[in-house]
Every structure is written in C-alpha cells, then in structure tokens.
C-alpha positions as CSV (number, residue, x, y, z in Angstrom):
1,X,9.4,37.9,5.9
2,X,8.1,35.0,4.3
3,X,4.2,34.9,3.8
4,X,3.2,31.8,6.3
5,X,5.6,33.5,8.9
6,X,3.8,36.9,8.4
7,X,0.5,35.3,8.7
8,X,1.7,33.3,11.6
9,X,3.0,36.9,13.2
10,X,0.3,39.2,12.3
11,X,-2.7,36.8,12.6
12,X,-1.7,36.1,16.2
13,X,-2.1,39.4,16.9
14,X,-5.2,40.7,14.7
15,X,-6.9,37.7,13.3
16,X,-6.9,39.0,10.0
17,X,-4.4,37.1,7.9
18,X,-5.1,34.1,5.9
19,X,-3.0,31.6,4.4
20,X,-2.7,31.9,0.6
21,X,-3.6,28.5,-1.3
22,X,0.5,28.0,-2.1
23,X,1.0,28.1,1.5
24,X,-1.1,25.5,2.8
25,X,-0.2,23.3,-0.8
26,X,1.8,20.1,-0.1
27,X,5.2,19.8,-1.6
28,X,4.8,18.1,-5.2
29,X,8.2,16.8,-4.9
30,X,8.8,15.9,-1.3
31,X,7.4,12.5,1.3
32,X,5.3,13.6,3.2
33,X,4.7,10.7,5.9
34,X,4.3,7.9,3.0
35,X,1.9,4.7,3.2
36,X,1.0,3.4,0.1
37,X,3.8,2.2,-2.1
38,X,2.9,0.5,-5.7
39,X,4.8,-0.7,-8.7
40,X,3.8,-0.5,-11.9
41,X,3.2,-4.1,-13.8
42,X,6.4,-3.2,-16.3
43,X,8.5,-2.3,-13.0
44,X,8.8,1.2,-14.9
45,X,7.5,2.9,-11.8
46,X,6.8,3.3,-8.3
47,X,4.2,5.2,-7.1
48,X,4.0,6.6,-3.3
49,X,0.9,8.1,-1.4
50,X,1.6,10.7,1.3
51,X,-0.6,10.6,4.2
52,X,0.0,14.2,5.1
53,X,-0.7,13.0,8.5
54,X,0.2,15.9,10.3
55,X,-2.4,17.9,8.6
56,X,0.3,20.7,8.0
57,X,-1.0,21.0,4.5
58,X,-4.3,21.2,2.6
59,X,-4.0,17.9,0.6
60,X,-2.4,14.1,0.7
61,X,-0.9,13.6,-2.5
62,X,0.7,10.4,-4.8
63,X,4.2,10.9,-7.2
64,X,5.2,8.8,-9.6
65,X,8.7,7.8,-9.4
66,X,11.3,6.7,-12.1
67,X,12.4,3.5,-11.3
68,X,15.2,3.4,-14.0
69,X,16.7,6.1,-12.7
70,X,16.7,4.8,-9.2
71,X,18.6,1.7,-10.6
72,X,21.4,4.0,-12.4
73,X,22.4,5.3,-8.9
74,X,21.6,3.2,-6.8
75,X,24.1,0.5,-9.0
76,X,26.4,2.8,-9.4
77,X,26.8,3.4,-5.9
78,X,27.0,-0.3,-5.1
79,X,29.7,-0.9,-7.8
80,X,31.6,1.8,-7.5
81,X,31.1,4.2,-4.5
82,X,29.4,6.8,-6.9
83,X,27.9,9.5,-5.1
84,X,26.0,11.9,-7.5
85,X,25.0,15.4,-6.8
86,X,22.4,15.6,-4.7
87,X,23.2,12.8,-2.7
88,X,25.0,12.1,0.1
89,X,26.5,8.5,2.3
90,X,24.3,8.0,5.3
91,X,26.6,8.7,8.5
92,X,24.4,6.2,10.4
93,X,24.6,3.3,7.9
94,X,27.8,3.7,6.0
95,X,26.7,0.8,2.9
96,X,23.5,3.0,2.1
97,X,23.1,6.7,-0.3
98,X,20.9,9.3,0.9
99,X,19.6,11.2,-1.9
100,X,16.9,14.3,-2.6
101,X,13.6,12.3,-4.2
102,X,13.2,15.0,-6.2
103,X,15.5,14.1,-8.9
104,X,13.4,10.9,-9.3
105,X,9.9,11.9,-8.9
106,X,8.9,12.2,-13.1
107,X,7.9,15.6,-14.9
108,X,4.0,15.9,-14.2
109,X,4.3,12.8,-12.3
110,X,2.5,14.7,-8.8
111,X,-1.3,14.7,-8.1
112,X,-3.1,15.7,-4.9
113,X,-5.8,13.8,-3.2
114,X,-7.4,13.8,0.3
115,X,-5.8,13.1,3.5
116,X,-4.7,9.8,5.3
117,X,-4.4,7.8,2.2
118,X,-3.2,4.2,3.1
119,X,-2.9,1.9,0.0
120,X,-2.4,2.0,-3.6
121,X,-3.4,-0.5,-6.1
122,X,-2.4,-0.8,-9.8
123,X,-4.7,-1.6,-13.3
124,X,-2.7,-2.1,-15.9
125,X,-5.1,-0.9,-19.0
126,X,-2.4,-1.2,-21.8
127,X,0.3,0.1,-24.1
128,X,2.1,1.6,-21.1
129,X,-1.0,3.3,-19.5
130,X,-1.8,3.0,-15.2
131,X,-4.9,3.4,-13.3
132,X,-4.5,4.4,-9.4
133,X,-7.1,2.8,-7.2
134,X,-6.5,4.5,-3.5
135,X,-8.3,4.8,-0.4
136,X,-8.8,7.5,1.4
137,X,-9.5,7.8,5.3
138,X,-9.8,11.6,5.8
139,X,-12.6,12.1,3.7
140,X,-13.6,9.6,3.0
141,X,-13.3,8.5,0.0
142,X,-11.5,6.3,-3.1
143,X,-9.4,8.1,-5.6
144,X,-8.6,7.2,-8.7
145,X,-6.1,8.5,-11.3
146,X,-4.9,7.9,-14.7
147,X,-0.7,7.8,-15.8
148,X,-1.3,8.0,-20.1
149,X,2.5,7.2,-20.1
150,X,3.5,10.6,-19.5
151,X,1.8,12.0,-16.5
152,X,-0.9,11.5,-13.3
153,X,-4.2,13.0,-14.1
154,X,-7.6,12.9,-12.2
155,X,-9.5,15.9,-13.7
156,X,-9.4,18.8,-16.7
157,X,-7.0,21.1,-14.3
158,X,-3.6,21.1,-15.4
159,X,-0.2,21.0,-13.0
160,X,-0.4,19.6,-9.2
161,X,-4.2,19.6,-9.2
162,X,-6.3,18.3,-6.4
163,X,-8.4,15.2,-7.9
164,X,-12.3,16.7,-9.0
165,X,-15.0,15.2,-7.4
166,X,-15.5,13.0,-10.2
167,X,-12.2,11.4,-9.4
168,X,-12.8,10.8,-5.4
169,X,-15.2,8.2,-5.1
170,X,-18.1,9.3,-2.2
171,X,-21.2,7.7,-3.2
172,X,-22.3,4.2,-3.9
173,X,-23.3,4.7,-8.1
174,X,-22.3,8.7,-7.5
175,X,-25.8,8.9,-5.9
176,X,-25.7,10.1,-2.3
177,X,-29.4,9.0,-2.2
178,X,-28.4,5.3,-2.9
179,X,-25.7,5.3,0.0
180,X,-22.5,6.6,0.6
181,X,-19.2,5.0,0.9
182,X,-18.5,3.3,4.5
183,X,-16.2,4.8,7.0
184,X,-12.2,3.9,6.8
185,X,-11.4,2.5,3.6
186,X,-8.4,0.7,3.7
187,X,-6.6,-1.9,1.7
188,X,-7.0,-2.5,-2.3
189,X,-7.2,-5.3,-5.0
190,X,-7.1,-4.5,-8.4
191,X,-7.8,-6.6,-11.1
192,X,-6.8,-5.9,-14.9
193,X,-9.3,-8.5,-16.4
194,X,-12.1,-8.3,-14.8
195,X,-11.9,-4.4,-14.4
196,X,-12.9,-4.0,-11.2
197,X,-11.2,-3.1,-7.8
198,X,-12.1,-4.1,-4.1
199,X,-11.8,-2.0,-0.7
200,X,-11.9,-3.1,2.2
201,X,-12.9,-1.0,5.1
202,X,-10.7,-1.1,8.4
203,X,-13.7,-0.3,11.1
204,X,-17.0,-1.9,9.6
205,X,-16.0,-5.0,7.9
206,X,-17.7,-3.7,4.5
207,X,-16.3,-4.8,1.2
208,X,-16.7,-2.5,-1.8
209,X,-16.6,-3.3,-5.1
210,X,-15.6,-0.6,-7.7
211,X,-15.9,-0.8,-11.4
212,X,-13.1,0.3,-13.8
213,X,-13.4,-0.6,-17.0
214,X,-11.0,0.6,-19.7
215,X,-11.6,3.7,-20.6
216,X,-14.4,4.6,-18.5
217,X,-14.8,6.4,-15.3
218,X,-14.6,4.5,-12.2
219,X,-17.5,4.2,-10.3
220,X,-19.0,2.5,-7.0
221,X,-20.6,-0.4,-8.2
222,X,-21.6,-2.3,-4.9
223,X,-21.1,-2.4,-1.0
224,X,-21.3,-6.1,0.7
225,X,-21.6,-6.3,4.5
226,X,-19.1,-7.3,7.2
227,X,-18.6,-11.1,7.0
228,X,-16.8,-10.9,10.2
229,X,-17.9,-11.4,13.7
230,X,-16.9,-8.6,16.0
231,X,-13.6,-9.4,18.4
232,X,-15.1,-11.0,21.1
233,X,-13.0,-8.5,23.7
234,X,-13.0,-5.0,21.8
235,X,-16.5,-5.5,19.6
236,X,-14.6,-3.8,17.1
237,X,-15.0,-5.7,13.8
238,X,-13.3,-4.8,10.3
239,X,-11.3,-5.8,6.7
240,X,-8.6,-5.9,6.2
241,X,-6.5,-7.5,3.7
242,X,-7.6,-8.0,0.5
243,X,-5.8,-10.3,-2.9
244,X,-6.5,-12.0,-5.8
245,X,-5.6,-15.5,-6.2
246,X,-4.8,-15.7,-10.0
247,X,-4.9,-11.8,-10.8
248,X,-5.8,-10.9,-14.6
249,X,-7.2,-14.0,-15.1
250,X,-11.0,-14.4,-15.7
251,X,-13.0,-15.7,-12.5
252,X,-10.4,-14.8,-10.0
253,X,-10.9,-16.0,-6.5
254,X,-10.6,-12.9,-3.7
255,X,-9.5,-13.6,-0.2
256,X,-10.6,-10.8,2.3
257,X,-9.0,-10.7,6.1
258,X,-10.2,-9.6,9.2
259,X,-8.8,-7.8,12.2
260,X,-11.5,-9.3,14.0
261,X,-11.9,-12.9,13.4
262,X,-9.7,-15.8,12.3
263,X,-11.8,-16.3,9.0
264,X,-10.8,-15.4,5.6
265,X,-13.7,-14.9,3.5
266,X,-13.7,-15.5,-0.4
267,X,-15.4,-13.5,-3.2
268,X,-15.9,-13.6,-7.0
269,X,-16.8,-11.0,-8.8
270,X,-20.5,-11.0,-11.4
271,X,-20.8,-8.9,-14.6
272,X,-24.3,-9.1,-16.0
273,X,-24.2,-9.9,-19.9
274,X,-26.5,-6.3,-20.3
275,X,-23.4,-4.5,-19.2
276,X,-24.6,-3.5,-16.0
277,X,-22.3,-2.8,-12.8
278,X,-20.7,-5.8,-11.4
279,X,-22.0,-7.3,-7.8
280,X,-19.9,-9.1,-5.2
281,X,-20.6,-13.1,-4.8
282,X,-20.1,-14.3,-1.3
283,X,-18.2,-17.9,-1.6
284,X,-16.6,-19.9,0.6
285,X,-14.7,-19.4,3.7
286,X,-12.4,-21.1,6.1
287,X,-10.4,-20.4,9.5
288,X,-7.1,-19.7,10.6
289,X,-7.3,-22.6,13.3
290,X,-3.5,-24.4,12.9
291,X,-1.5,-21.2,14.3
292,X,-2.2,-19.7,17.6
293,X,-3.1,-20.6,21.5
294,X,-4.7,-24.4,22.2
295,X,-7.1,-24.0,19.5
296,X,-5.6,-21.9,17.1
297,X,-7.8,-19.2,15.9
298,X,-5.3,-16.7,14.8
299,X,-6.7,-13.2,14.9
300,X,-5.7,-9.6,13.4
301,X,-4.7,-10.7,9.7
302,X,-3.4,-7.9,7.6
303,X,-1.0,-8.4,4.3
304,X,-1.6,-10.9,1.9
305,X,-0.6,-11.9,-1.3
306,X,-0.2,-15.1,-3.4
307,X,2.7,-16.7,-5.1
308,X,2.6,-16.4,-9.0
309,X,0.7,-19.4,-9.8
310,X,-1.7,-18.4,-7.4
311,X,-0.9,-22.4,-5.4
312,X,0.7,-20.7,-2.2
313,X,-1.1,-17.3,0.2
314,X,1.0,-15.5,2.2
315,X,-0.8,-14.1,4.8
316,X,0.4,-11.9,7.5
317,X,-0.8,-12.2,11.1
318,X,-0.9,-10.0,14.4
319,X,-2.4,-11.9,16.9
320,X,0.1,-14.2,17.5
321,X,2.6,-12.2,15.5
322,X,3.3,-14.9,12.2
323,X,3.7,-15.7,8.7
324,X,1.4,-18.2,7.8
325,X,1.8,-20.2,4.0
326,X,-1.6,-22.0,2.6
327,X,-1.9,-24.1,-0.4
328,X,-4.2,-22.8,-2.2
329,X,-3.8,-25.4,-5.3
330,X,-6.9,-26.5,-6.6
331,X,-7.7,-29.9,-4.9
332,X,-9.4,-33.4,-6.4
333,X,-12.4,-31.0,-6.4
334,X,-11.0,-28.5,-8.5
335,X,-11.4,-26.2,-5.3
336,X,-8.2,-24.6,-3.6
337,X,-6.9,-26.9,-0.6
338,X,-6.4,-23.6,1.9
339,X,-4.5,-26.0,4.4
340,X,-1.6,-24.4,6.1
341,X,2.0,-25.6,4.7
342,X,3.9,-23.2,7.3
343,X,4.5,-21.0,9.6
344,X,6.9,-18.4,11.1
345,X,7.3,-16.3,14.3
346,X,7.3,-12.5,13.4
347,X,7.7,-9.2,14.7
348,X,4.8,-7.5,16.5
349,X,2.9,-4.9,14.4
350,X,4.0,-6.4,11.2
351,X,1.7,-4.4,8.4
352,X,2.1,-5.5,4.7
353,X,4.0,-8.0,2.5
354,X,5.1,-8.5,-1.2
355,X,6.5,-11.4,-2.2
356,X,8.9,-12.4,-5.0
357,X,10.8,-14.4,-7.0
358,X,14.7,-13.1,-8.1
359,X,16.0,-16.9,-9.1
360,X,16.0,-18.8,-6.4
361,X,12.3,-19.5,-4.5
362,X,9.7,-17.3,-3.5
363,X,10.9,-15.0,-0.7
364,X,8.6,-13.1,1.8
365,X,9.3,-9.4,2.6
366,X,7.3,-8.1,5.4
367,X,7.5,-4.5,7.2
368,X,7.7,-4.5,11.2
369,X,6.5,-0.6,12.2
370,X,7.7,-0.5,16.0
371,X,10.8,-2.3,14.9
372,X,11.8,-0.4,12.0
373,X,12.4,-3.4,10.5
374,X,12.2,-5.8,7.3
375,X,11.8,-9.3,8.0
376,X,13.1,-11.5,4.9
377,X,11.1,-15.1,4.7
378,X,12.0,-18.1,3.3
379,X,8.3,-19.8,3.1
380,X,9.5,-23.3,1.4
381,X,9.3,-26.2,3.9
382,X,8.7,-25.4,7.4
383,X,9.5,-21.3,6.5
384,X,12.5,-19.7,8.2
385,X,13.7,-16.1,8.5
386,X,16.4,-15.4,6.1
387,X,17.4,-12.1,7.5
388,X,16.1,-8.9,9.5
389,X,17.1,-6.0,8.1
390,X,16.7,-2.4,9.6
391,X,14.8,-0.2,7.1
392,X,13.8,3.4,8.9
393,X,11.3,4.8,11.1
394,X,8.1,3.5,10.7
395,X,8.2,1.0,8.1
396,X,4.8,1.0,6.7
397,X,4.2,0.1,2.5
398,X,6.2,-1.8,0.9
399,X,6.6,-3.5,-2.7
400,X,8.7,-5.0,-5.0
401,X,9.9,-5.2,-8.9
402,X,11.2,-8.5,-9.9
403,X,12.9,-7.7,-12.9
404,X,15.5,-5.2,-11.2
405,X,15.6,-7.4,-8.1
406,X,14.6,-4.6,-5.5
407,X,11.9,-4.2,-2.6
408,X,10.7,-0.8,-1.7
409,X,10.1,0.4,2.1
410,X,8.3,3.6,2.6
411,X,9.0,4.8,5.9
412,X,6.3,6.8,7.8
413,X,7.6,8.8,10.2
414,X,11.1,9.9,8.1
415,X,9.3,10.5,5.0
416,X,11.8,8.4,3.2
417,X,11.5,5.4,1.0
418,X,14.1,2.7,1.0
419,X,15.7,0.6,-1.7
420,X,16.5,-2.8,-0.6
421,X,18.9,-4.8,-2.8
422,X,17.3,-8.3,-3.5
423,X,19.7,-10.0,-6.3
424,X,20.9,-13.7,-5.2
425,X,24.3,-13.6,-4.0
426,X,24.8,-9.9,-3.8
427,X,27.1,-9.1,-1.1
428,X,24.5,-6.0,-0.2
429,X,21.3,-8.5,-0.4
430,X,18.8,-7.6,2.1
431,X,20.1,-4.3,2.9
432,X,19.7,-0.9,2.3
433,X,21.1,0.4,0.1
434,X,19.9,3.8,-1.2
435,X,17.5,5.8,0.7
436,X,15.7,8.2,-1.1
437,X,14.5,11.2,1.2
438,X,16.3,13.2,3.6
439,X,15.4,11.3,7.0
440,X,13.2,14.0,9.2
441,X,14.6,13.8,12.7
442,X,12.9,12.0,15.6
443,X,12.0,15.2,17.3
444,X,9.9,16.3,14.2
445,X,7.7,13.4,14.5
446,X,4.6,12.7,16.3
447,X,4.7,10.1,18.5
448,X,3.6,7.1,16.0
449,X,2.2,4.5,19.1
450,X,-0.4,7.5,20.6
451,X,-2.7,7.8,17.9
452,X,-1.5,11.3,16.3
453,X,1.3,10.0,13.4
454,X,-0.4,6.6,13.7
455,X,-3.7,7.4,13.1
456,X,-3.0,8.6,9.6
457,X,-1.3,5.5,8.6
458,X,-3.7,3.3,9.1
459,X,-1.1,0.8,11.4
C-alpha cells in the first residue's frame, strides 16, 4: 500500500500516522493550478508559478521551462503532423498536441515557495542571469529567486528546496519591528535599471517598493498607502495593476490601477546618492472618465502594459468589461498626454494582457477566465477584435516572446499551459496549438466562481 493511502487508512482509524515530508511535497515537474506566467527578456524561458490552490500539498512552487524546446515540437507538429513520444493530438481540438510538461521543464529548473502565488515579474541582471520577483497571498509574502543560467535558487539547500526566509520577503527592511508586509500582494513591475520592483496589494491599496540591486539581496525598501478611494458600494478598496512606461530606462514613469476607483495613479522611484533604500514618489494622476455609463468613470482596472516606446497603455478594464488604449507620448510639456485613443468591448472577468509586435502592429492578447477564452486586439484606430480564441479552463496568466512569435496561456483549473501560434499569416494564427499538460478533468476541479479554486488565483 502506498504511504499517503496507509496513512489515509490507518490514521482514520487510530490517529497516529503522519504524512512523511515526500508525501505532502508538490510535484517538481507537474501544474499545479498555474497563475503567474513570465518570459525571460532573451525569450529563452518561461517561467510558471503554481498556486497549489487546493492546498493538497505543503508548498506552491515556480519551474522554469525551455522555450526552445517548446518551438522544436510544437513546429514540428504544425509542419508536419509530428507527434513525439510523450505526446499525444487533443481529441477535443484536433489542430492542437497535448504533451507531458515534464520533458520541458529544465534540469534544476523547480523551486518551491508559499501558497497562492499570483504573478511573476522578471529582472534581467546580465550575461544570461534572471531574478524572480513573486507575490505571495498565502503567507504572505514576496519571493524572490535567482536562475545563474543553469538553475532556480533561493537559498544554500540544494534540489527542489523551499525558498529560506531570507528569500520570502515578510518584513518591511527584514525588521518585523519596522512593519510587516500588507495583506494580498498581488501584481508585479520589475525594472532592470533602476533595480527595484513594485507590488501592489489586491485588498488595501498599498504599493510596495522592493529593492534589487545586482548582486545583492532583495529587500523591502518602502510601503506607500492606498491612493485609491474605497468603491463607493462594496468599501472594498485595492491595487491592482502595475507597469512601467519605458522599462530599463532611468526615471521610468509607473502606472498603478485600482479595483476600486477609476484613477490610475503614477510613481517614480528615488535612490539617495548615500546608497540608501529607494522610496516611492507620489506623481500625477488622472481618470478613466471617456469609457463607461453617462460619465464615464470606468472602474475594476487590472492588466496593463505599454507598447515598446512606451507612447501607447493598454489597460484592461472590468467594470464595463473593455480595452482601453492611452497615448501616453510625451506632450508640448514633455509630460505624457494619457488621453484615450480607443476602446473595445471585452469579455467579463478579463484578468491580464501582454502585448506584442510579430511584423505587423501591436496586437493585444488578453485572458477571459469564465470564458476560457483569448481575446486577440487590434488597438490601432478605433481598436477591433481580431479573433477569440478558446484557450482552456480558466485562463488566468499569460505572456508572450516576440522573437518566436508565440503567447503563452496558463490555465487554472486544467493545470495546463497553452501555446498560441502568433506568426502573420500562419494558417494556425491565434490558435492553439500545443498544450503542454495533461488537461485535469472538470470533476477534479473546485468550482472556480465560489471562492475555493478562485480564491487562490487571485481572479
């Protein structure tokens, strides 16, 4: 009998059987209920956060997948009909390859962390080397972890190793006394030149600031209070979604949504010349008043994310469900314009965005969680929908690597990630086609709209 079965058996009956530490240890090479999704700035890698949402194991947990290897099949299969061992055609969806994520996930490329983890953001600190920036609900808490080109590490212990304490960020300056890190951490900004990384927190509205420089430890460096106004129906207030307008370039501009109120509120970042820790610097803010009811006011903002010159935001909307494009250029003042440009009707739930360029325009990819849908955007002129694609259960993350002209899905509530083809005049544009997980069936899942699955997502 195996030895969670025996336990299960025999501690039923006399209380006196405990789980050994490889029982309750999350799979190092398995989804389980994925949310963050990240690539790395060479397109080299993706890397994936499990939620462990379920709470069936001890530990959430990120892998680092090998994106070259996800090109040779999933190419292959569109060129040819290879199917490689370990993989298999989806009955369902005839044009897509199911295969095990295993064979992907890298040697050493497997870390574990704390539960409900919802984001992942990526510092690129040179010659091939990654830093992980992720927030954690459960605990909670803000990971970080180091790839050195060859493997995840966030501690001295060796092999799938939970993250040390100096690797899961608790404290403001790692001094309980000072403070200690607000409730529901949520979405992440990381910027390579400046070395630092933003949170923002889903619940209170707070917005942290970590700093991370280059080969030093990452630390707290300052907590800024809710901008926000609570929703005037719920009281509830929060942040949301966080980006950078020019990212890795000195003095970056940060935007900072809000589930609660229809303002997006700017930040820059100061770093005394005596090399203390940086501080957050309030700046400007304006409303979303052009989309939305007699007055506008739109309401429930979550992705965001700027075009590559840092002239257009993209910014993702609940309440009403939309796509809204600002120009942000800089204006006759040298200050961005943040006028609306655009707008289009979404899908309810919508939760994140990437946006890229394969050769011809900026395209919009957004995730729609009820739906299990992608919604493809066209944002130039008036911005139309270029396609709807289903994508899985529970479409959550999801991210994008220009130079191989993909978009990754990770899909809560199959613990699967999809592979979207994205290459101009691909007959298999906009679709599927390689899924990379075995799909867990419907019945296996909590129900993702009554708090349960949900709650670990962060949706």
């Amino acid at each position: 009998m195996r030895p969670a079965l025996f336990c299960a058996v025999v501690g039923a009956l006399a209380g006196a059987c405990t789980a050994s530490a490889a029982d309750v240890q999350p799979p190092s090479d398995q989804f389980v209920f994925p949310t963050g999704l990240a690539v790395a700035p060479d397109d080299s890698l993706l890397f994936v956060a499990n939620a462990n949402s379920e709470l069936r194991f001890d530990s959430g947990s990120v892998l680092a997948l090998d994106l070259a290897l996800v090109d040779q099949i999933a190419d292959a299969w569109t060129a040819s009909g290879a199917i490689p061992a370990h993989c298999n055609r989806d009955p369902d969806h005839t044009e897509s390859l199911i295969c095990d994520e295993a064979q992907f996930i890298k040697p050493n490329g497997a870390v574990r962390i704390g539960n409900f983890a919802t984001d992942i953001a990526v510092q690129d600190t040179g010659n091939g080397t990654f830093r992980l920036v992720v927030p954690v609900r459960g605990d909670p808490s803000i990971s970080w972890i180091d790839w050195d080109g060859s493997k995840l590490a966030c501690g001295t212990a060796q092999g799938f190793a939970l993250c040390d304490d100096a690797h899961r960020l608790s404290a403001i300056h790692d001094n309980p006394d000072v403070g200690l890190l607000p409730q529901e951490p949520f979405n992440a900004f990381v910027d390579a030149a400046g070395q630092y990384a933003v949170i923002t927190h889903l619940t209170t509205g707070t917005i942290t600031l970590l700093d991370s420089q280059i080969g030093k430890d990452v630390e707290i460096a300052d907590v800024g209070l809710s901008p926000f106004l609570p929703d005037q129906n719920t009281g509830l207030t929060g942040a949301t979604g966080v980006a950078g307008r020019t990212p890795n370039m000195p003095g970056d501009l940060i935007y900072v949504g809000s589930r609660s109120e229809s303002r997006i509120q700017m930040y820059t970042v100061g770093r005394p010349i005596n090399d203390a820790l940086p501080f957050l610097i309030p700046g400007n803010f304006f409303f979303l008043s052009a989309v939305g009811g007699n007055a506008g006011q739109s309401s429930d903002t979550r992705g965001m994310r700027f075009s590559q010159d840092g002239s257009r935001m993209y910014l993702v909307n609940r309440d009403p469900p939309s796509l809204q494009v600002y120009d942000t250029a800089p204006a006759a003042d040298g200050f961005p314009a943040n006028s609306l440009v655009a707008s289009a009707d979404i899908c309810r739930a919508a939760s994140t965005l990437t946006v890229m360029d394969t050769g011809d325009g900026d395209r919009a990819y957004l995730t729609c969680f009820q739906d299990g849908q992608m919604y493809v955007i066209d944002p130039r002129d008036n911005a139309t929908v270029d396609n709807i694609a289903v994508i899985g259960r529970g479409p959550y993350a999801i991210a994008s690597a220009p130079t191989r002209k993909k978009v990754y899905v990770s899909n809560f509530l199959e613990d699967t990630v999809s592979v979207v083809d994205a290459t101009p005049g691909s007959p298999t544009r906009n679709r599927v086609i390689l899924r990379l997980g075995q799909p867990k069936p419907a019945s296996e899942t909590t129900d993702g709209t009554s708090g349960g699955t949900t709650s670990g997502s962060g949706t």
